[in-house]
C-alpha positions as CSV (number, residue, x, y, z in Angstrom):
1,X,-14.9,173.3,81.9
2,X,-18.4,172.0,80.4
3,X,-21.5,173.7,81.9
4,X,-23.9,171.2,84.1
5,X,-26.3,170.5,81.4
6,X,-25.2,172.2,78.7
7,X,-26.2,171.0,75.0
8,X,-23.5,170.2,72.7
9,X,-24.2,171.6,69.5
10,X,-22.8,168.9,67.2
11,X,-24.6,166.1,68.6
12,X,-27.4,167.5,71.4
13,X,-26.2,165.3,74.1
14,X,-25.5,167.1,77.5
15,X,-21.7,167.8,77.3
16,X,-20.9,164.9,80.2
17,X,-18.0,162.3,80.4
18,X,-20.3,160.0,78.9
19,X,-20.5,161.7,75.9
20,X,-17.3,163.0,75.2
21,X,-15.8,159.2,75.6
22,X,-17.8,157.5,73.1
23,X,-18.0,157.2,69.4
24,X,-21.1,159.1,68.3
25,X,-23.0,157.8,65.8
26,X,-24.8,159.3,62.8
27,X,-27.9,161.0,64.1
28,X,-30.8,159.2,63.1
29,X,-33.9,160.2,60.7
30,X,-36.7,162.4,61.9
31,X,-40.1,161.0,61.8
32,X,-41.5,162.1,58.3
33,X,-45.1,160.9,57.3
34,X,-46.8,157.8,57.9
35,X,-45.5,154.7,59.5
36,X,-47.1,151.5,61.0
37,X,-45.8,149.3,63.6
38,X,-47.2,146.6,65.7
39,X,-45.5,148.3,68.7
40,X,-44.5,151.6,68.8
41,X,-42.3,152.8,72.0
42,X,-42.1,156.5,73.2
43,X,-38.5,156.9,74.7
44,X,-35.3,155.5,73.8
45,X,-33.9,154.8,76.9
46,X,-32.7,151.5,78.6
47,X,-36.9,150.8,79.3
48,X,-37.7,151.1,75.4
49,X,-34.6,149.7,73.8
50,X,-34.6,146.5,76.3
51,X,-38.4,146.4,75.7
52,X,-37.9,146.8,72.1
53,X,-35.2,144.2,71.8
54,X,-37.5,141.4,73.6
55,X,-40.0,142.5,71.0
56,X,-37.9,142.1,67.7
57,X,-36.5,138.8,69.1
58,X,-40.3,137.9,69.3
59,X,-41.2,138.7,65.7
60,X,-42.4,142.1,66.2
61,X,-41.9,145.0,64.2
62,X,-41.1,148.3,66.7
63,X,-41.0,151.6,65.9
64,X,-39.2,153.5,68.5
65,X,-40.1,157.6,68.7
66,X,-37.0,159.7,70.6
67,X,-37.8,163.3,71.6
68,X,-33.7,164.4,71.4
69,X,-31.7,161.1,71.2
70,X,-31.0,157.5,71.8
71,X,-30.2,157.5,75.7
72,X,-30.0,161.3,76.0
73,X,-31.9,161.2,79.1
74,X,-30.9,159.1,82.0
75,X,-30.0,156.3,80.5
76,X,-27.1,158.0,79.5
77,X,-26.2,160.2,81.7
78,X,-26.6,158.3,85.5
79,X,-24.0,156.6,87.6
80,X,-23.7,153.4,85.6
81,X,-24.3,151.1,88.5
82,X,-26.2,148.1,88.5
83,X,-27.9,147.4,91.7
84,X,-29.5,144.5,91.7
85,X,-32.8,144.2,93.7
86,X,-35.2,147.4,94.0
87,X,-35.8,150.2,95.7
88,X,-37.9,148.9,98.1
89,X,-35.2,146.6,98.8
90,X,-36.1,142.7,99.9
91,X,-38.8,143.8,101.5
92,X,-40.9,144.9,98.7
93,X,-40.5,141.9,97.0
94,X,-41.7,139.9,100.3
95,X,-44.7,142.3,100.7
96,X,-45.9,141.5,96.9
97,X,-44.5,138.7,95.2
98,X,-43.9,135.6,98.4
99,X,-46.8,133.6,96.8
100,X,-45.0,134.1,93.3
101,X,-44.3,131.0,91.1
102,X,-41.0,133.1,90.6
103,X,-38.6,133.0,93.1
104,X,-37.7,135.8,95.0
105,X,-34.4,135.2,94.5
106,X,-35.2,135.5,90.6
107,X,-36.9,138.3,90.8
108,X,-33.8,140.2,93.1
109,X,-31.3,139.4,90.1
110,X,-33.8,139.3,87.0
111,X,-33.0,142.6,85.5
112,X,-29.1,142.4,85.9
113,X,-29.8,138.8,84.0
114,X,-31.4,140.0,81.8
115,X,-28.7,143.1,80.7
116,X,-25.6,140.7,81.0
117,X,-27.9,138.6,78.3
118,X,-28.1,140.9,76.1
119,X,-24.4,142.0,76.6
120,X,-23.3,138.6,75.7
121,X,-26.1,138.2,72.6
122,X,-24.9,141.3,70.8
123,X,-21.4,141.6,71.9
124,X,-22.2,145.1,73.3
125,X,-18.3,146.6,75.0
126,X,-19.7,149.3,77.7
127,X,-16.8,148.7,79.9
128,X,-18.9,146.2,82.7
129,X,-16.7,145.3,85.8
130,X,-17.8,143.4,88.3
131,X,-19.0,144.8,92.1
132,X,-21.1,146.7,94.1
133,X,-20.7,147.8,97.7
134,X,-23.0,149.8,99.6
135,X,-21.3,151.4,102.7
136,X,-22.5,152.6,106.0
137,X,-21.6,155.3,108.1
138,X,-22.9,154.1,111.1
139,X,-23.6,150.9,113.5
140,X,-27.2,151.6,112.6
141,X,-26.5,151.6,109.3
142,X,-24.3,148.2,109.6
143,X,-27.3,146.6,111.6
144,X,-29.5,147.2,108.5
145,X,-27.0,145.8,106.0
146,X,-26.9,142.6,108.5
147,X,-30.6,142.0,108.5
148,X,-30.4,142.4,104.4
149,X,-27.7,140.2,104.4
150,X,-29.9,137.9,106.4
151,X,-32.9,137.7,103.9
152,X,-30.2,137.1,100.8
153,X,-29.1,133.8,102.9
154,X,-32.9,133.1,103.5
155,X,-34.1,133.4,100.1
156,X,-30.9,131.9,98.9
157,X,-29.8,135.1,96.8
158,X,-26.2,135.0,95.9
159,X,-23.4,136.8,95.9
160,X,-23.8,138.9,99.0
161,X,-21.3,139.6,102.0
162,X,-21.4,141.7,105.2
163,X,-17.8,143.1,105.2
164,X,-16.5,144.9,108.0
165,X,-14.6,148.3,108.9
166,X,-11.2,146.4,107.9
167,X,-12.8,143.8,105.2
168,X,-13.9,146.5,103.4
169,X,-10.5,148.4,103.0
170,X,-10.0,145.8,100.1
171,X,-12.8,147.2,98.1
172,X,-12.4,150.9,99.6
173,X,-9.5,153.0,100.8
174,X,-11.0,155.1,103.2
175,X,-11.5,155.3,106.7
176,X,-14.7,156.8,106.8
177,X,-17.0,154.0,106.4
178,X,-18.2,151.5,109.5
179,X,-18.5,148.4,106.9
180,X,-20.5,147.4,104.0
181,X,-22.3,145.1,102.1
182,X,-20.7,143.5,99.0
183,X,-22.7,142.3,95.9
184,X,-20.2,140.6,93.8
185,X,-22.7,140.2,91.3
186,X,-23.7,143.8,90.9
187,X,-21.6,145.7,88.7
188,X,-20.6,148.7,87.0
189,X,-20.6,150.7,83.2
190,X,-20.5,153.3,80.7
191,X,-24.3,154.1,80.2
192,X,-24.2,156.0,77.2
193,X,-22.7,153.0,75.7
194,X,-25.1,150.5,76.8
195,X,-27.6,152.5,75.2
196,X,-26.1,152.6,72.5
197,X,-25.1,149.5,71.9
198,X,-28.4,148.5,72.6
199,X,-30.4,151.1,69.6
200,X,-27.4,149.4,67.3
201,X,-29.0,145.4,68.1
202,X,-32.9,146.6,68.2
203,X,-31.9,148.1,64.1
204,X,-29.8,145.1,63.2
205,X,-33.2,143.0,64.0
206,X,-35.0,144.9,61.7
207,X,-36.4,147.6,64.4
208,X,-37.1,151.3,63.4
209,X,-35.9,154.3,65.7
210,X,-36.7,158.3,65.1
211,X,-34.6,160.8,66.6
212,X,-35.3,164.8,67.2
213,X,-39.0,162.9,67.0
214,X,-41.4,164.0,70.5
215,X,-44.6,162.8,70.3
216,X,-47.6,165.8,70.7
217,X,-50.8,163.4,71.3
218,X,-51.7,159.5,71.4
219,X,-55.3,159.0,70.3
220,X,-57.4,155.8,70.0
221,X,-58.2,154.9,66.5
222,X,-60.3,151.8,66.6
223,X,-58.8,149.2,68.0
224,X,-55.1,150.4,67.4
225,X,-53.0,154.3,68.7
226,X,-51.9,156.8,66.4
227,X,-48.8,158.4,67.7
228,X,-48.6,162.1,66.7
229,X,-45.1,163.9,66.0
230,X,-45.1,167.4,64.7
231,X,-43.5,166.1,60.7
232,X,-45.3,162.0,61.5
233,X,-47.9,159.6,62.5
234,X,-47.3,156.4,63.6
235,X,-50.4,153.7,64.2
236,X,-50.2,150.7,66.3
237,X,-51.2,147.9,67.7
238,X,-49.6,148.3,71.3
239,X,-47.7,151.3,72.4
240,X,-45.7,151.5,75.3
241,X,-44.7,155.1,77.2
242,X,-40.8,155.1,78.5
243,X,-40.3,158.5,78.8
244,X,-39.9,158.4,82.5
245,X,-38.7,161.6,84.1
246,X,-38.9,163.0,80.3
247,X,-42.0,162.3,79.5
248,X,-43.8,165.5,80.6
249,X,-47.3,166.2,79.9
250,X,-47.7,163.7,77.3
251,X,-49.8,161.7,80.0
252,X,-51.4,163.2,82.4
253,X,-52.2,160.4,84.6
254,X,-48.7,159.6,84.6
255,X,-47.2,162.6,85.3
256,X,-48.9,162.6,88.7
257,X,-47.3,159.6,89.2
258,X,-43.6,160.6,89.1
259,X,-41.9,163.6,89.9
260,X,-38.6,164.2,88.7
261,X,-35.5,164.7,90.9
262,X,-32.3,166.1,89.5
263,X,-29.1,164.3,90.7
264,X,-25.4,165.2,89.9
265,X,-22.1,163.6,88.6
266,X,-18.7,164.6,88.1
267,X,-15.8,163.4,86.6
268,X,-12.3,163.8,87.5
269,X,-8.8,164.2,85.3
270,X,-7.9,160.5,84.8
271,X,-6.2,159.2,87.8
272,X,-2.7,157.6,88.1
273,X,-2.7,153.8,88.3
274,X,-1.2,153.6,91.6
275,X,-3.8,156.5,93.3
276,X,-6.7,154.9,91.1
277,X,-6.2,151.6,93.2
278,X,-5.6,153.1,96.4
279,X,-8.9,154.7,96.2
280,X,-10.5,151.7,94.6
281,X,-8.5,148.5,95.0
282,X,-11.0,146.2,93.5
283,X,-12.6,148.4,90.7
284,X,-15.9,148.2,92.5
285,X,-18.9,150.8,92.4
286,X,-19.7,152.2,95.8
287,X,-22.8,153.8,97.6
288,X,-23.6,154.6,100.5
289,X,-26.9,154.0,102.5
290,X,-27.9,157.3,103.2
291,X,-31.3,158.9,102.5
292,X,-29.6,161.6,100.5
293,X,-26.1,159.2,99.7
294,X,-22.8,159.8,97.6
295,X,-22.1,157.1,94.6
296,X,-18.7,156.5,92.9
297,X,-16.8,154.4,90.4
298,X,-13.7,153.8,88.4
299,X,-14.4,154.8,84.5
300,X,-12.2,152.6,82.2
301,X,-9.5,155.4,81.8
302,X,-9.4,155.4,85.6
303,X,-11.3,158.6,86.4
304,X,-13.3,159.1,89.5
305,X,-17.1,159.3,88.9
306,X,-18.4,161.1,91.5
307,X,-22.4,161.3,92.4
308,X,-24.8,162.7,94.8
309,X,-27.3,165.1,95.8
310,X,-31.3,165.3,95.1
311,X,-32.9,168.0,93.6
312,X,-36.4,167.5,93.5
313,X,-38.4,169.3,90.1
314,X,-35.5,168.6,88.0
315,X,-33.6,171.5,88.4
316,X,-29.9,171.1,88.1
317,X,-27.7,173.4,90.7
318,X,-25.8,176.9,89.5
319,X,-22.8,174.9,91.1
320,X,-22.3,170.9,90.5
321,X,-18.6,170.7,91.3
322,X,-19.5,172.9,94.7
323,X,-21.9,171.0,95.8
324,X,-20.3,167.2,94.9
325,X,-16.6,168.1,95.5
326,X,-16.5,168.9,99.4
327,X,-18.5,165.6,99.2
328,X,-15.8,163.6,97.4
329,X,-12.8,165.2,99.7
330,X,-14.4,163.9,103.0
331,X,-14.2,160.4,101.6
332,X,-10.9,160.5,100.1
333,X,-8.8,163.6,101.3
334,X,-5.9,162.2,99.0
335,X,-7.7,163.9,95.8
336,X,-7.3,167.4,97.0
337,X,-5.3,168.3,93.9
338,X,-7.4,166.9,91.3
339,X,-8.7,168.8,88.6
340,X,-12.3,167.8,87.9
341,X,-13.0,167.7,84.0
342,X,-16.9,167.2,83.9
343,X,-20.1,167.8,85.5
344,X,-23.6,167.6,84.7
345,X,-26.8,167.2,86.0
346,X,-29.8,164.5,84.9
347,X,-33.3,163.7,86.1
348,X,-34.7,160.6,87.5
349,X,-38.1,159.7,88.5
350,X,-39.1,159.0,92.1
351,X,-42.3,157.9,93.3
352,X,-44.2,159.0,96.4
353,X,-43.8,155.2,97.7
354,X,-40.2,154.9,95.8
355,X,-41.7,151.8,94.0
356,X,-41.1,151.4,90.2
357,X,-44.2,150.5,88.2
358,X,-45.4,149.1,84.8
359,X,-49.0,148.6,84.0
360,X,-51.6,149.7,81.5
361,X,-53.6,152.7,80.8
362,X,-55.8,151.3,78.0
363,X,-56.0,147.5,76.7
364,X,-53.1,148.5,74.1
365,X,-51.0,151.3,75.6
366,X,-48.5,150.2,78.2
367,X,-45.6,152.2,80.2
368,X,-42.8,151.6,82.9
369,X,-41.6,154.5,84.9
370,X,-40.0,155.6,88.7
371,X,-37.0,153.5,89.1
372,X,-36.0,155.5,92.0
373,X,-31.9,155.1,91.3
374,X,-32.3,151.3,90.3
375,X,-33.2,151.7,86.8
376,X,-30.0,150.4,85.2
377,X,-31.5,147.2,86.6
378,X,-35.3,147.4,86.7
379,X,-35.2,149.0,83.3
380,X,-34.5,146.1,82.1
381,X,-36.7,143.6,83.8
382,X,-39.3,145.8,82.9
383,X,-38.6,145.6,79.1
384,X,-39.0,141.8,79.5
385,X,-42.1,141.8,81.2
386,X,-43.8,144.6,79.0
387,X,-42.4,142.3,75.9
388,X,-43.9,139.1,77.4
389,X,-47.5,140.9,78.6
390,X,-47.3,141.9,74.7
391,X,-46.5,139.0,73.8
392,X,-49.7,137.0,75.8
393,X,-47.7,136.3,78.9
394,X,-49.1,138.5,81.8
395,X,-48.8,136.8,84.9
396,X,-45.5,138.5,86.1
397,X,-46.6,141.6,84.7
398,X,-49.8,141.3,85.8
399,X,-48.1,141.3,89.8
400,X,-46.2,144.5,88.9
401,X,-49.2,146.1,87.7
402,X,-50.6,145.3,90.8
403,X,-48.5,146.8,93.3
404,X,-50.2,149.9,95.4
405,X,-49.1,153.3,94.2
406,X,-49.9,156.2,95.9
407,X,-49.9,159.8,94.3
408,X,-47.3,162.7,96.1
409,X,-50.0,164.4,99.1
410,X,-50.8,167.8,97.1
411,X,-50.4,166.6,93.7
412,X,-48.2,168.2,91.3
413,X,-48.4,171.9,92.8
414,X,-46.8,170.8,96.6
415,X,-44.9,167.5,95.6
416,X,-41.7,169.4,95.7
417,X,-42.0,171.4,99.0
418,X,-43.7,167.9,100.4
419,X,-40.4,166.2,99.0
420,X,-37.8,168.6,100.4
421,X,-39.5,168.6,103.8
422,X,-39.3,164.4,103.8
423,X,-35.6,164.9,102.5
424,X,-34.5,167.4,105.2
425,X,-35.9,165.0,108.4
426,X,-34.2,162.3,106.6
427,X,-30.9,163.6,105.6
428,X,-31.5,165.1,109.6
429,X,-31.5,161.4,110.3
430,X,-28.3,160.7,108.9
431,X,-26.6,163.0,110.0
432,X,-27.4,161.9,113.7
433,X,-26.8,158.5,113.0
434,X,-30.6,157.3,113.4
């Protein structure tokens, strides 16, 4: 059985699902000497490759720079569901955006817009179904899915339905949950091929990526960057940081921004067609609306993708399958006897006020980071709005860059302990139904 996060010789992705299920590509050329771009990324995960995309389909040349390879971090490793809306949920967009020319209704379903766009453009197959349900455990829970159904009628978002205990054994078989709340415009996929998919269209428009390539410094040189490798230099016009939780020390003021949390998947045997749909009648993706919550999906050859768990610092558990599969058993008992092929672990970044953010650090060097579990979505709508502030249009990006952030109480030495403590009352919370 593959080890959490173990690195697969061959191709240097961690040995997950997601990698053993696709067709790898050639790995692509290390940085080597001097190269000029008018935008050079850092990070080629869903926030650089959607970014990067916008930008070729604008005219400009991008050079993307990949520290191991194309969606090797968590863009290629998470849950694969698209959550429409943010983190913050409809409030946040009430608290920032209500004087917007955009709607708040466009801004809840940009970024999955935006990612079925490009699906459709360049014909990328990453197994997207249809669906999302989140579930609760509890009245209370149900009485916050009602309210959010509420503001989706009154800002005329679509697609949303309050099911309950019995409505919701058509998207569900199991008896654990009180209800749910169904996005039938949310959705489901295979990550690691989105990303890939993705890399493939930014090259076919002329785009340059460099794998095994980590970038050591970023220095002002005149009015343009030089991006440092350890074998290359690339110099720019614009730069834009999308390294997220992977971005390390590369800048400082950012890494006191984020703090990466380690969350875990595994992956069943592949199911037989009759106990797939018993578990999952309508081939939805399901979470639940706990602090600390469960996630879990269908794959295309009809395995169970099981989620969960926080670990904040990044540091993956000894025991994956112990920790997720007593998890995966109280929701469906039936599974008892399945063999589990795959686990691994990956690293997101959270923010102290779980808002994502995009903004500047210098007139020409951009980034987009703590997504916070909604970055199959906000990735995206990020990478339009960093392409269009490139490109001379701001105002959007200019109302993301805007939105308070807070550092974690401590800084980087106590954000963890600070973290677990907020976790454990929470996950306390849950568990007595508050």
């Amino acid at each position: 059985m593959p080890a959490a996060d173990a690195v697969n010789r061959d191709n240097v992705y961690p040995d997950s699902y997601y990698a053993a299920s696709v067709e790898m590509p050639a790995q692509r050329d290390q940085l080597q000497g001097h190269q000029e771009a008018e935008v050079c990324i850092v990070g080629a995960g869903f926030s650089g490759l959607s970014a990067g995309l916008f930008l070729q389909e604008q005219g400009c040349r991008v050079v993307v720079l990949e520290a191991q390879r194309v969606g090797w971090g968590a863009s290629g490793r998470n849950g694969g569901q698209l959550i429409n809306g943010f983190n913050g949920g409809i409030d946040f967009l009430q608290d920032y955006f209500s004087g917007c020319s955009t709607s708040i209704a466009d801004l809840h379903m940009a970024g999955g817009d935006y990612l079925r766009q490009i699906l459709e453009r360049y014909s990328i197959d990453c197994d997207y179904r249809p669906g999302h349900v989140t579930v609760a455990y509890s009245r209370k829970h149900m009485q916050g899915l009602a309210e959010e159904a509420r503001l989706c009628r009154e800002h005329n978002i679509p697609g949303y339905q309050l099911l309950d205990a019995d409505a919701l054994q058509a998207c569900v078989g199991s008896k654990l949950y009180a209800g749910g709340l169904l996005d039938s415009l949310g959705g489901h996929l295979h990550p690691l091929k989105l990303a890939l998919g993705e890399a493939q269209a930014l090259e076919q428009l002329g785009g340059q990526i460099f794998e095994h390539s980590p970038v050591v410094s970023i220095d002002k040189k005149g009015e343009k960057q030089q991006i440092s490798t350890a074998s290359g230099q690339v110099i720019a016009g614009q730069v834009i940081l999308c390294g997220n939780a992977y971005l390390g020390q590369l800048s400082k003021p950012l890494a006191a921004r984020v703090m990466p949390a380690a969350t875990q998947v595994m992956a069943t045997e592949s199911l037989p067609e009759e106990l797939a749909r018993e578990i999952l009648p309508a081939d939805m993706c399901i979470a639940d609306c706990r602090y600390i919550l469960d996630y879990y999906r269908l794959s295309a050859d009809r395995r169970l993708l099981f989620g969960g768990g926080t670990v904040y610092g990044g540091v993956a558990p000894a025991d994956i399958i112990g920790k997720l599969r007593p998890n995966m058993l109280n929701v469906f008992p039936q599974l008892a006897d399945v063999k589990i092929d795959y686990a691994w672990s990956g690293n997101i970044a959270i923010t102290n006020n779980r808002h994502a953010q995009l903004g500047r650090l210098d007139d020409n060097l951009y980034f987009a980071h703590g997504y916070c579990g909604h970055g199959v979505n906000v990735t995206h709508l990020f990478g339009k709005l960093l392409a269009d502030a490139i490109g001379g249009e701001t105002a959007l990006f200019d109302l993301f860059a805007g939105v308070p952030w807070s550092g974690f109480p401590g800084g980087q030495r106590f954000r963890v302990p600070y973290s677990v403590a907020g976790s454990w009352w929470y996950g306390l919370r849950d568990r007595l139904g508050m």
